[in-house]
N, C-alpha and C positions, 0 to 999 in steps of 0.2 A: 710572175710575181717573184720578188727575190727575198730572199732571208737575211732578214735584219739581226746581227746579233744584240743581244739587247745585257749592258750587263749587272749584274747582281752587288748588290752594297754588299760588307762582310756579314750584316745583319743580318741580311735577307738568305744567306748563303749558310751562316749557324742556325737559322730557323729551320730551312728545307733540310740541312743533314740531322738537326735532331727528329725531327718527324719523322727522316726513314730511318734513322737508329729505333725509336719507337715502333715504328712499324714492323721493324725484324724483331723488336723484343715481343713484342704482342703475337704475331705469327708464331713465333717460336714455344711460347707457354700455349697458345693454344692448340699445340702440336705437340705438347710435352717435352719440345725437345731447346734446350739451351744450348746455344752456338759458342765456344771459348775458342779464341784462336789459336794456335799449336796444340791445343789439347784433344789425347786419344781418347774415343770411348771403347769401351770393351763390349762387346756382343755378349750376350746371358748365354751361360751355358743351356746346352740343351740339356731335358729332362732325360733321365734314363727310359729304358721299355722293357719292363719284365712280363712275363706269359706267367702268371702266380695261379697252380692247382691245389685244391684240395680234394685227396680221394680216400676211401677207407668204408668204412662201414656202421650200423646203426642195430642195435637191438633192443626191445621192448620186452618186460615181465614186470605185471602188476603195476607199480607207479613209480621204476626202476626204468632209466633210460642209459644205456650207456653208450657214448659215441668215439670209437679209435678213427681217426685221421691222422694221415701222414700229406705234409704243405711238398710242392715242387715250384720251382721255379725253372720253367721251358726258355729262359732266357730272351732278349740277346744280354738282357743286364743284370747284374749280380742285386741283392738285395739286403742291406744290413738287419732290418727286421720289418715283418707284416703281422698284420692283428686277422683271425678270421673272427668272423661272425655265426652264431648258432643259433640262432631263435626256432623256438614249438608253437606250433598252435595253438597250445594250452599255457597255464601258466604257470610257473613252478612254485613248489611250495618255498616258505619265507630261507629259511635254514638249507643252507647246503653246503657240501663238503667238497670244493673247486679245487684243483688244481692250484701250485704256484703262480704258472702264467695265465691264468683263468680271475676273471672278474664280473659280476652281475651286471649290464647295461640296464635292463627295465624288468619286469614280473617275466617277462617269457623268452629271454634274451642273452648268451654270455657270449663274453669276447673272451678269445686268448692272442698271447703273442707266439709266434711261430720259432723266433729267435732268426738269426740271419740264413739265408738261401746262399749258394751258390750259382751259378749259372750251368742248367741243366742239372743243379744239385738235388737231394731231398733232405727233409731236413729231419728231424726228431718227430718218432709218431707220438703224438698226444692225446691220451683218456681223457675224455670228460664223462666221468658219473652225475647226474642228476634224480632228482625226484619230480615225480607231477603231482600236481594238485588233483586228488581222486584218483580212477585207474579208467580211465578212458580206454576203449578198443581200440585205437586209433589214433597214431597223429602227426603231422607233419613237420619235417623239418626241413630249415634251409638253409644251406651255408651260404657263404657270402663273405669278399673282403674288403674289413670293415677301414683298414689301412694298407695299402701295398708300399708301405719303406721311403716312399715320395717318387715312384716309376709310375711309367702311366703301362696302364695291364688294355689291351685295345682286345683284346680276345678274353670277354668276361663268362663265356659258354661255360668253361671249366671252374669258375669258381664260386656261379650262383648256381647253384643246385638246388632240388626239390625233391626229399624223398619222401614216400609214405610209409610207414611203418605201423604195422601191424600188433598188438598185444598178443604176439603167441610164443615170445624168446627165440625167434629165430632171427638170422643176420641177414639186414638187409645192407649189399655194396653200393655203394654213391661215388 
C-alpha cells in the first residue's frame, strides 16, 4: 500500500495549528504551568530547617504558676523570630500580668515571641507569671511551637513537651 500525500488548504492548516496551540494552552493551565518562549522561571527557594527548643522549668504555689524558659535553635537555620505556646490544663483567671512578648491566645493559653535565634544560638530566657483559676493540686502544662520564624522544625520531640506539676513550690525541669 503506498502513501498518498494528501495536501492541506491554508484553512485547513490555521485550524489543525490553533487546536494544538489550544491544546498546549489547556495542558499547560491544567498543569499550572504557562509556557513563554525565552522566558526563565525561577525555582522557589527552599524553606529554611531550624531544630527550635524550649527548656527551663515550672513551679506551682497556691494559684501562682510561674514558668522560666530559655528557646534554642539546634540549627542548620538561623531564625528571625518564633512564638512558643503555653497552655494549663486549667484555666487562668481573667486579669493577668504578661510579659511584653507574652499575649492571651484562649482561657488556658499564652503565646510569647522568643525574638530571633541564632544557629546553635539561645536566646533570652523568658518568665511568664500566671494565675489559676482556684488552687488546684495539680496541673499540666505544654509547651509547644506555636510559629517557628517560617523553618520547617522536623524534630518536634524537643518542643512539645508535657509537664506535670505539682502544687507543692517546688521546680519542676522540662
Amino acid at each position: 500500500m503506498a502513501y498518498i500525500p494528501v495536501r492541506q488548504s491554508d484553512r485547513e492548516r490555521w485550524v489543525v495549528s490553533g487546536v494544538r496551540m489550544w491544546t498546549w494552552v489547556v495542558v499547560g493551565a491544567c498543569a499550572g504551568v504557562v509556557v513563554v518562549p525565552g522566558a526563565a522561571v525561577a525555582a522557589p527557594a527552599p524553606t529554611p530547617e531550624a531544630d527550635l527548643a524550649f527548656h527551663g522549668t515550672v513551679v506551682m504555689e497556691g494559684d501562682r504558676v510561674v514558668v522560666k524558659l530559655v528557646p534554642r535553635d539546634n540549627g542548620p537555620a538561623a531564625v528571625t523570630g518564633a512564638t512558643v505556646r503555653l497552655r494549663w490544663s486549667v484555666a487562668l483567671v481573667e486579669a493577668q500580668q504578661l510579659p511584653a512578648r507574652c499575649a492571651r491566645e484562649d482561657e488556658r493559653t499564652v503565646v510569647c515571641g522568643t525574638g530571633a535565634l541564632a544557629v546553635h544560638g539561645v536566646g533570652r530566657r523568658l518568665t511568664v507569671p500566671v494565675r489559676l483559676k482556684g488552687r488546684p493540686s495539680e496541673v499540666t502544662l505544654e509547651t509547644d511551637t506555636a510559629w517557628g520564624g517560617g523553618a520547617i522544625d522536623k524534630n518536634r520531640a524537643n518542643d512539645r513537651l508535657k509537664v506535670l506539676v505539682l502544687n507543692t513550690g517546688d521546680a519542676y525541669a522540662f
